[in-house]
C-alpha angles and dihedrals in degrees: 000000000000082000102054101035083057091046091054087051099056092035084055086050091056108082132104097023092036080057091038099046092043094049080057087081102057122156079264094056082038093062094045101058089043094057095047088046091049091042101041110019110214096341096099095049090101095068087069091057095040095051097047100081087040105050093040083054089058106038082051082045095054089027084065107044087058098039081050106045096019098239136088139259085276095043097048079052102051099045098045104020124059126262094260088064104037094046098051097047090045090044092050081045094063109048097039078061103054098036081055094052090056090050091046093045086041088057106043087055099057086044091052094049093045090062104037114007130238141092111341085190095065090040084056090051096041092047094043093042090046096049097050090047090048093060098044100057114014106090106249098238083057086042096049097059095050089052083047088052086051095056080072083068087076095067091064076087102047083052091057085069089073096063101047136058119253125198092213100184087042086055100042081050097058100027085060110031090030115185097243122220133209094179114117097249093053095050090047093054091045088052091053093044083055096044084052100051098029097042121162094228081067097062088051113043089043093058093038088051083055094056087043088058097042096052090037083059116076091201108040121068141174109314085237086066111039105031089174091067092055096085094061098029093048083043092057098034081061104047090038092056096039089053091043104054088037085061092048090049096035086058096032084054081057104046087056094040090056101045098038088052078046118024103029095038094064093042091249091139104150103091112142091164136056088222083047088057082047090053100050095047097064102077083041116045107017135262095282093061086048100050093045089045092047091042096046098057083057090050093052089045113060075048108049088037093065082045097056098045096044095048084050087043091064102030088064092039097052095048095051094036105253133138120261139165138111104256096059131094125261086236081064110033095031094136082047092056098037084072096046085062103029088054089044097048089049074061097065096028079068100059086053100037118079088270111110104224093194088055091044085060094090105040095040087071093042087058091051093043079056110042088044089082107060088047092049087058100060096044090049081056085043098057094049089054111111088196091063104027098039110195087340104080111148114273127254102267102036090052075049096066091029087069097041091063091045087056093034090055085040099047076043098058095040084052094055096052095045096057088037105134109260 
């Protein structure tokens, strides 16, 4: 009894930063690490390693600011920094999200046909027309345990692990003591790797998540409010995120591990999909590796797309002062769930338009590896601000690490145009 009553507390404890994390590993993400895996075998291991403590800095960091004032990153712009900074983030916002939900649309299709046949046209418009209804209309606290039961779709990669062979001591050497590359296709890859782990919707939908709990609670309020409430709500912010973006790394280790002891292994290097890495690793590595790695890309989809959307959904609405929020109605929150659907259906419109989705995988993680660190910026000056954290700005160390990833994605980027091919 002790046990499980422990394991539904912490189960209640895992909420904004397990979705957020999870979502992490969407079939863009997916088709990232496995073209890195599949590019560069276990070399890039180490990124996985080298993000963790840097992404978990910035999603508490996020986590906090809408857990302490009550609104999200937007609204925290809108209401302390001026309109030309606020329009432009919320506007590269946007349309990152969308081009990611038609590669992830994109994705989950060709996922969908591999496995089963048919018209991967139709699957892009079913699983793009059923998310956005399902957010519309389903009340967010229903909707947020179905996205936490999709979080169970990442360890179809862990499980690939058991069909395959593993040299374990091979993999701690270079993940460890890793061979670093200046040359331009290896930076590139860094800074999507980065972009994918490190992504803007993130920072928003996580803060955003904070400020949904805390409304959808009678009892709990914004931390500003209520400091009495700050020991157990900071508590759980911190093992809920920990937990969260360990289980994004932790996923995102094993999808470049399996393609680099497949893929790579048998020089098979151009994968610019993740249902192109499913594909490959059937005659490789058997049917049961296919149909986990394939699965699981639908899985992580019809988690990461709600998330997208959302995430664009609020950043738009708090700018412009509407409500927003998932648990409301339609009939409230009508202009927030316009661009739900609006963002969802540019989605699909991709997958049917002259732009290549599978192509957009990879740099879809590489603009939002760009356009992070302005934004980074802003939320570090945010967290240090008395008149929006009140008594609760970040503390020392954790500021410290918070402005090391926002140098790291920025040395990343610079790095990336400067070795650009002429």
């Amino acid at each position: 009894m002790i046990r499980e009553s422990l394991l539904k507390k912490c189960l209640h404890a895992l909420g904004p930063g397990l979705v957020t994390g999870a979502s992490d590993d969407d079939p863009s993400g997916i088709g990232t690490y496995s073209q890195v895996g599949a590019q560069f075998g276990f070399g890039m291991l180490w990124t996985m390693l080298f993000s963790y403590p840097l992404m978990v800095s910035i999603q508490l960091i996020c986590a906090r600011i809408g857990r302490v004032t009550g609104h999200g990153v937007a609204g925290n712009l809108r209401r302390y920094y001026p309109a030309w900074l606020l329009y432009p983030i919320v506007l590269l916002l946007l349309i990152a999200n969308t081009i990611n939900i038609g590669a992830d649309l994109g994705a989950m299709s060709a996922a969908l046909h591999l496995l089963v046949g048919g018209p991967v046209g139709w699957y892009t418009a079913a699983f793009g027309v059923t998310s956005a209804l399902l957010q519309v209309f389903v009340p967010y606290h229903y909707y947020v345990r179905v996205l936490k039961c999709l979080t169970l779709a990442l360890f179809a990669y862990v499980a690939t692990v058991l069909v395959i062979h593993i040299p374990w001591l091979t993999v701690a050497k270079e993940t460890l003591l890793p061979a670093l590359s200046f040359k331009s296709e290896y930076v590139t890859a860094v800074v999507a790797i980065l972009g994918t782990t490190i992504s803007p919707y993130l920072f928003f939908w996580q803060a955003s998540q904070e400020v949904e709990d805390q409304e959808a609670a009678p009892t709990e309020h914004p931390l500003k409010q209520a400091p009495s409430e700050a020991p157990k709500q900071l508590a759980r912010i911190k093992l809920d995120t920990w937990i969260g973006m360990g289980l994004s790394n932790f996923v995102a280790f094993f999808i470049i591990l399996t393609t680099a002891v497949t893929l790579f292994a048998h020089g098979v290097t151009n994968i610019d999909s993740a249902s192109k890495a499913a594909e490959a690793l059937r005659p490789i590595a058997g049917n049961f590796a296919f149909f986990l790695f394939a699965a699981g890309i639908i899985g992580t989809g019809l988690l990461a797309i709600p998330v997208l959307a959302g995430s664009a959904a609020y950043g738009v609405g708090e700018a412009l002062k509407w409500i927003t929020g998932l648990e409301k109605t339609l009939a409230q929150a009508h202009g927030f769930y316009a661009v739900i659907v609006l963002a969802t259906l540019a989605g699909v419109g991709m997958n049917y338009s002259g732009i290549n989705p599978i192509k957009a995988l990879f740099w879809t993680a590489v603009i939002n590896g760009v356009i992070a660190v302005p934004i980074l910026v802003v939320i570090m000056l945010m967290a240090v601000r008395p008149k929006i954290m009140g008594a609760f700005v970040v503390s020392r160390r954790l500021l410290m690490v918070g402005w090391l990833t926002t140098v790291v994605m920025g040395l990343s980027v610079i790095g990336m145009l400067i070795t650009w091919p002429k």
